[in-house]
C-alpha positions as CSV (number, residue, x, y, z in Angstrom):
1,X,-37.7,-16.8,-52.2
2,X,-39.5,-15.6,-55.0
3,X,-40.2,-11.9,-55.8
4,X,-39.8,-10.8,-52.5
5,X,-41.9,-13.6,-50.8
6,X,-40.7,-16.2,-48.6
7,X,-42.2,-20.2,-49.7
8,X,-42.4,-22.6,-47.3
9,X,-42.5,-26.1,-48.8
10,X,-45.4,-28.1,-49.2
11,X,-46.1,-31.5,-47.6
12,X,-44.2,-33.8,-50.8
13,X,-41.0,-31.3,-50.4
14,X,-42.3,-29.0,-53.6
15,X,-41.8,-24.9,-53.5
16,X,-45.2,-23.3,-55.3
17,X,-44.7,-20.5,-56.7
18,X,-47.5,-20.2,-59.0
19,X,-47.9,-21.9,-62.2
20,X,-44.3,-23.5,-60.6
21,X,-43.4,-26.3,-58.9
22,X,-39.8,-27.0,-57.7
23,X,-38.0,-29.8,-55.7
24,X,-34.8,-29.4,-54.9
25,X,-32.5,-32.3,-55.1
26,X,-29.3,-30.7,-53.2
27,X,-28.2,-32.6,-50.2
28,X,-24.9,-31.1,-50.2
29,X,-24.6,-27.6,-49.2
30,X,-26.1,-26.9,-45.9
31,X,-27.4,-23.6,-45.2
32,X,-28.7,-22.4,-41.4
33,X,-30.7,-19.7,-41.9
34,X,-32.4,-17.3,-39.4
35,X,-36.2,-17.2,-40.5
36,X,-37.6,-15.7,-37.5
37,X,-35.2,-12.2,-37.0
38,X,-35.0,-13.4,-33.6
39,X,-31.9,-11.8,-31.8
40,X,-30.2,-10.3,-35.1
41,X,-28.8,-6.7,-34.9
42,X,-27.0,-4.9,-37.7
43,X,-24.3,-3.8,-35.0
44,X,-21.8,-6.6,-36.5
45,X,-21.2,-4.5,-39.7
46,X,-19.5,-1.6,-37.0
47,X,-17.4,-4.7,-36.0
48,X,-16.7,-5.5,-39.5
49,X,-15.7,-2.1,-40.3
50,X,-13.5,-1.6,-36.9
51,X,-11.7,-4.8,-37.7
52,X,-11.1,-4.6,-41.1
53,X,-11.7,-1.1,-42.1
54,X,-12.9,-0.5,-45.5
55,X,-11.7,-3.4,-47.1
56,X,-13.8,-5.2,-44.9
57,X,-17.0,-3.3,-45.9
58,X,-16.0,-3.9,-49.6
59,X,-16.0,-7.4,-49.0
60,X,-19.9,-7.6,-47.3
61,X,-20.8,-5.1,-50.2
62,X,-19.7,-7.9,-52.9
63,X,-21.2,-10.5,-51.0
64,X,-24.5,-9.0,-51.0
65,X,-24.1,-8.8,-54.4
66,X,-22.9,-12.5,-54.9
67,X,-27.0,-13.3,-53.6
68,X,-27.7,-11.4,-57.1
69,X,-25.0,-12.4,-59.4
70,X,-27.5,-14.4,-61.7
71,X,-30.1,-11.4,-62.5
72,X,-26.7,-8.7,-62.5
73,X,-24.9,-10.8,-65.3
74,X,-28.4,-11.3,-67.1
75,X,-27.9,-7.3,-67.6
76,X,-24.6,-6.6,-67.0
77,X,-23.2,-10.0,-68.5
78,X,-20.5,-10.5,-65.4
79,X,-19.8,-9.9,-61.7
80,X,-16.2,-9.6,-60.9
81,X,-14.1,-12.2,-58.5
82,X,-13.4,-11.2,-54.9
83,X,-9.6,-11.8,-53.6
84,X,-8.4,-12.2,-49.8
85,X,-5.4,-12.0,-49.6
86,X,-2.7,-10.4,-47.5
87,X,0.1,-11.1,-44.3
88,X,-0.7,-13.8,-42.5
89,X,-2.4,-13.4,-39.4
90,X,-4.5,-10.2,-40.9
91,X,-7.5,-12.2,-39.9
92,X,-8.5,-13.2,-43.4
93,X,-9.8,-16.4,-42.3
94,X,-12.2,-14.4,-39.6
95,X,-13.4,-12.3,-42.0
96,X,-14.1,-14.8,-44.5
97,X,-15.7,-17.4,-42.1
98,X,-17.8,-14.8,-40.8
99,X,-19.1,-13.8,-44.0
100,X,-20.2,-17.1,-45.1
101,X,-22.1,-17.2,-41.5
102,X,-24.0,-14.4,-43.3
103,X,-25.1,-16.7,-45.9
104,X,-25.8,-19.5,-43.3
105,X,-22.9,-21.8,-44.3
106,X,-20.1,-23.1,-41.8
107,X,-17.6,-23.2,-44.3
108,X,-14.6,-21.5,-45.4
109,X,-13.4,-22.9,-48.8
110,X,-12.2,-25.8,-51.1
111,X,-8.2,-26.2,-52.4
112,X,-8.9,-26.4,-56.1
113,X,-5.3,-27.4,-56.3
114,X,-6.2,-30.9,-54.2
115,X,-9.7,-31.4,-55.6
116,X,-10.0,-33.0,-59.4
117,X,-11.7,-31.8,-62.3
118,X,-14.4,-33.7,-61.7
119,X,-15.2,-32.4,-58.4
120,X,-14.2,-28.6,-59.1
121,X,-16.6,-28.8,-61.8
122,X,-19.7,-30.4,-59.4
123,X,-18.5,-27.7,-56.6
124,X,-19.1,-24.8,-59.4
125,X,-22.0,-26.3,-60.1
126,X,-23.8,-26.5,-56.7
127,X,-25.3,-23.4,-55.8
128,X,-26.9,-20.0,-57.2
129,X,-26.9,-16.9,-56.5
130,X,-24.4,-17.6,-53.6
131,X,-20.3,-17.5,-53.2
132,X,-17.6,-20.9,-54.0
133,X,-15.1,-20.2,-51.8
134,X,-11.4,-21.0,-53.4
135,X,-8.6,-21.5,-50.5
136,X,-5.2,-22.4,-52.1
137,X,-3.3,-24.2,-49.8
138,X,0.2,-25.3,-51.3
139,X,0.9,-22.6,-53.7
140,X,4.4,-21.4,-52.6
141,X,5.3,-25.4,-52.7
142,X,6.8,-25.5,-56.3
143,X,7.5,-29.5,-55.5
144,X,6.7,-31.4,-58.4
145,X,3.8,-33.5,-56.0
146,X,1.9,-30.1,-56.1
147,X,-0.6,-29.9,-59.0
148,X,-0.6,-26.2,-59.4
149,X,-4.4,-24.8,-59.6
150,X,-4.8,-22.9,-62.9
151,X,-6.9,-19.8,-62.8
152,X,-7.6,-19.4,-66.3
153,X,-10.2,-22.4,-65.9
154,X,-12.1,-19.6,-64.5
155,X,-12.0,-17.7,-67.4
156,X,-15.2,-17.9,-68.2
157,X,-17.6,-18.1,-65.1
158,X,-17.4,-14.7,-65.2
159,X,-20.1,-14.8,-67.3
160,X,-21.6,-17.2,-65.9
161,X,-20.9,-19.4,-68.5
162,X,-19.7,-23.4,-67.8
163,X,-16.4,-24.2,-66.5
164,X,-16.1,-27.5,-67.9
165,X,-18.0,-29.7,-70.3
166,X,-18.1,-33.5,-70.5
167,X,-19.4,-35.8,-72.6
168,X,-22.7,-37.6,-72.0
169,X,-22.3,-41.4,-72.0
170,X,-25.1,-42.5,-74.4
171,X,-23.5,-42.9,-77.9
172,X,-24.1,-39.6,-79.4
173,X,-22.2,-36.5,-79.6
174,X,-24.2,-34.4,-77.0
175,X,-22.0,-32.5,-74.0
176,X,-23.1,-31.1,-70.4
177,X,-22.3,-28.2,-69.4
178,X,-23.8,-26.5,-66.7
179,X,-23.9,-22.6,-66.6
180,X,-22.1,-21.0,-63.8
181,X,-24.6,-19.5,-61.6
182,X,-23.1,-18.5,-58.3
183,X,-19.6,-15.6,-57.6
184,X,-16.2,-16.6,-56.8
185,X,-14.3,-15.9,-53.5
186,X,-10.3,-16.4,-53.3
187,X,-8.8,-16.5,-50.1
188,X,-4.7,-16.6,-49.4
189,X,-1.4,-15.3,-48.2
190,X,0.0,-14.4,-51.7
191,X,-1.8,-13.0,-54.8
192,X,-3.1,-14.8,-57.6
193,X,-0.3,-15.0,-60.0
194,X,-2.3,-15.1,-63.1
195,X,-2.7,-13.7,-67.0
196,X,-4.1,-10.3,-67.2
197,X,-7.0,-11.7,-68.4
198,X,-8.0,-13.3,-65.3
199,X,-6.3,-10.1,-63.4
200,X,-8.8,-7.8,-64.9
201,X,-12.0,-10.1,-63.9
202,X,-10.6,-9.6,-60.0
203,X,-11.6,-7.0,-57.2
204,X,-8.4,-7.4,-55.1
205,X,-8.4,-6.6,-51.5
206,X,-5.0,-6.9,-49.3
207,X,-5.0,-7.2,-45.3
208,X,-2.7,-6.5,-43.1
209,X,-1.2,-6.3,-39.9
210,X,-0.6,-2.8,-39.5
211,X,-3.2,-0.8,-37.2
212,X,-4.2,-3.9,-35.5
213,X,-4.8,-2.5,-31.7
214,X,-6.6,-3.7,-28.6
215,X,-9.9,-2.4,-30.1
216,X,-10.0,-4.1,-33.2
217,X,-8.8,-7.3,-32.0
218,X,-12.1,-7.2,-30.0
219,X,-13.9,-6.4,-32.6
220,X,-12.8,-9.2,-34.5
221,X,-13.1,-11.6,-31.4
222,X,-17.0,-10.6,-31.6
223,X,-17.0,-11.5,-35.2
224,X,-15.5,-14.6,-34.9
225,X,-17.9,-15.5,-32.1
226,X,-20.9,-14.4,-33.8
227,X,-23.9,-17.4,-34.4
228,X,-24.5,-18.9,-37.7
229,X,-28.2,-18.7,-36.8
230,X,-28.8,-14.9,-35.9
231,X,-25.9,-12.8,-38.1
232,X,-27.4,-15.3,-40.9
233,X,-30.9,-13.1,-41.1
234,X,-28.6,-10.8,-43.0
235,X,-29.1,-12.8,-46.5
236,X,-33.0,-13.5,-45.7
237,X,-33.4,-9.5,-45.3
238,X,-31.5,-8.6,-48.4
239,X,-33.1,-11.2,-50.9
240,X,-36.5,-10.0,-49.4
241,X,-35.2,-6.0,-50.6
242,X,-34.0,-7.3,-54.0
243,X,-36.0,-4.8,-56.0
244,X,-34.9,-2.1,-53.8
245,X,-31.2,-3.0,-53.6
246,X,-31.1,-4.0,-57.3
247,X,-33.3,-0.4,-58.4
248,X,-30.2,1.3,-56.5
249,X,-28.0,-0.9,-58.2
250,X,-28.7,-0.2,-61.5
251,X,-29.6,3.8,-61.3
252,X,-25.9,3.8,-59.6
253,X,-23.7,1.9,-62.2
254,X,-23.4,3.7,-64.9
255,X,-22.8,6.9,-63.3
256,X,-20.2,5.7,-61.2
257,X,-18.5,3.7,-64.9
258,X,-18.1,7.1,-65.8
259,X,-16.4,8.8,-63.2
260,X,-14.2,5.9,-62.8
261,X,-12.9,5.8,-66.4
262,X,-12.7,9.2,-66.5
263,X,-9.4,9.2,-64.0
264,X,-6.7,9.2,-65.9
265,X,-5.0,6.4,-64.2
266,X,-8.0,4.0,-65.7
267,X,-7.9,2.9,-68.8
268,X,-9.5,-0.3,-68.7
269,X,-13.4,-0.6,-69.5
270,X,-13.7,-4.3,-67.8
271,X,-11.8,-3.2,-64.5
272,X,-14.2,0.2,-64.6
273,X,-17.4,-1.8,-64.4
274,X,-15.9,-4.3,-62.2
275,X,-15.3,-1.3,-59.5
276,X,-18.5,0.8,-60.5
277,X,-20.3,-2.5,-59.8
278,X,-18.8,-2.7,-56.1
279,X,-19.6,1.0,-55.3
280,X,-23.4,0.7,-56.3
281,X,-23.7,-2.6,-54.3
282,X,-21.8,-0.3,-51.6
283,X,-24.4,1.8,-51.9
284,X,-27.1,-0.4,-51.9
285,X,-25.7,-1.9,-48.6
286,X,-25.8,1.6,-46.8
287,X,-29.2,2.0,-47.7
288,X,-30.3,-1.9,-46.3
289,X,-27.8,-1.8,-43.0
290,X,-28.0,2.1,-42.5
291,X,-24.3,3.3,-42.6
292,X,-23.3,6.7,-42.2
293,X,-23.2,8.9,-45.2
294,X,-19.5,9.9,-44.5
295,X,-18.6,6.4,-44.6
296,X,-20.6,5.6,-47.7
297,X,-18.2,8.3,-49.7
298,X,-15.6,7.3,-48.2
299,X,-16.2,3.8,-49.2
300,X,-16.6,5.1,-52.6
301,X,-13.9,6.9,-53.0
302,X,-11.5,3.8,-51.3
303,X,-13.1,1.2,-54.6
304,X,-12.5,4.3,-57.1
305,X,-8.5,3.8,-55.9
306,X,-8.5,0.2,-56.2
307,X,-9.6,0.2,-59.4
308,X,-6.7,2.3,-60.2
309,X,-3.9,0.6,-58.3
């Protein structure tokens, strides 16, 4: 994709976009991804918001924005972390699995705590403009076999800058280190446990069990049933409205920055933009999926609380 236009690749595997040529190398990340619009409907973002309520529509809204993250944190110099977490059996894993289907990726996440350095770093490293997934598997196992994950590596991908640097094998004292171009996801049972520094960087968002009823256990058995091949038109549509989304985007942020910190219960400039920067992607995601207005303030209002909290 390039300015709104979708490049098909040329017969030696190059993308022309003008004066530029590109070949892409990556052969590890798999994406499926609906070209054609055949059999997509926006109904799933109802399902979405049945299931999960507005937590759920928080967590498409930053997701929509992780298919931006590069040109938001050219201007805004970060975009914040996303955290699942809550009771088990809240459906976390459904949400999470269907928002990657979005994207066009079967996937749910990697265990930094049983990958090594080596590989965390290549996994940051992978994609742009799109969402690593985190899953922390044995955190409540304080054994002494359990190399505890520790989030302050992630310090400073929130501006996109590296996550690790190594040493070039060639005699001379020149590093790599690769920018961090993609968002982070974290998906678990029990919060991040973490300095405040990393805290601040995080939009939290806690499920649980209460107000699960007949109806939004269907809603989230149509969710979990959805196809990776239709619901994944969602990110081709969204990248192709970038200047739209991103012109709402940026009229939106400020504003809402403001009214943020001026609640008394906010004090925090980081955690202000953080929130601000969710309810003007919120915003930009009523426009592109057509939500209610009712719902689109009370979306607003629901990130203006979690930033205090």
């Amino acid at each position: 994709m390039k300015d709104g236009k979708l490049l098909e690749m040329n017969d030696e595997d190059y993308f022309e976009a003008g004066k530029l040529s590109i070949k892409s190398l990556s052969s590890s990340v798999h994406l499926h991804v609906n070209l054609s619009g055949d059999g997509y409907d926006q109904h799933w973002i109802r399902d979405v918001h049945s299931a999960f309520g507005l937590n759920g529509l928080v967590a498409v809204a930053w997701w929509m924005g992780s298919l931006f993250a590069e040109q938001i944190r050219q201007r805004q110099k970060s975009y914040p972390f996303l955290e699942i977490v809550g009771q088990a059996g809240a459906g976390k894993t459904t949400l999470l699995e269907f928002l990657w289907k979005l994207v066009g990726r079967d996937h749910e996440g990697t265990d930094p705590s049983k990958a090594t350095p080596a590989a965390r770093a290549r996994i940051f490293s992978q994609v742009s403009n799109l969402p690593v997934g985190l899953i922390e598997g044995d955190r409540e196992d304080d054994s002494a076999k359990t190399k505890q994950f520790d989030w302050d590596e992630l310090k400073t991908a929130y501006n996109g800058r590296s996550v690790r640097a190594r040493g070039i094998k060639n005699g001379g004292n020149e590093t790599y280190e690769p920018p961090f171009r993609g968002s982070i996801v974290i998906s678990q049972n029990a919060a991040v446990d973490a300095s405040e520094a990393i805290m601040q960087r995080i939009v939290h968002l806690f499920f649980s069990r209460d107000g699960q009823t007949a109806e939004t256990k269907a809603a989230a058995d149509r969710i979990a049933q959805a196809n990776i091949e239709t619901v994944s038109r969602f990110m081709l549509d969204a990248i192709l409205n970038e200047r739209a989304i991103l012109n709402t985007f940026w009229q939106r942020v400020p504003e809402y920055e403001r009214q943020v910190m001026a609640r008394p219960d906010v004090s925090i400039p980081r955690i202000a933009l953080n929130h601000a920067q969710m309810m003007a992607m919120a915003d930009a995601m009523g426009e592109q999926l057509q939500l209610p207005p009712a719902l689109m303030a009370e979306l607003r209002q629901h990130v203006s609380d979690m930033a205090a909290q």
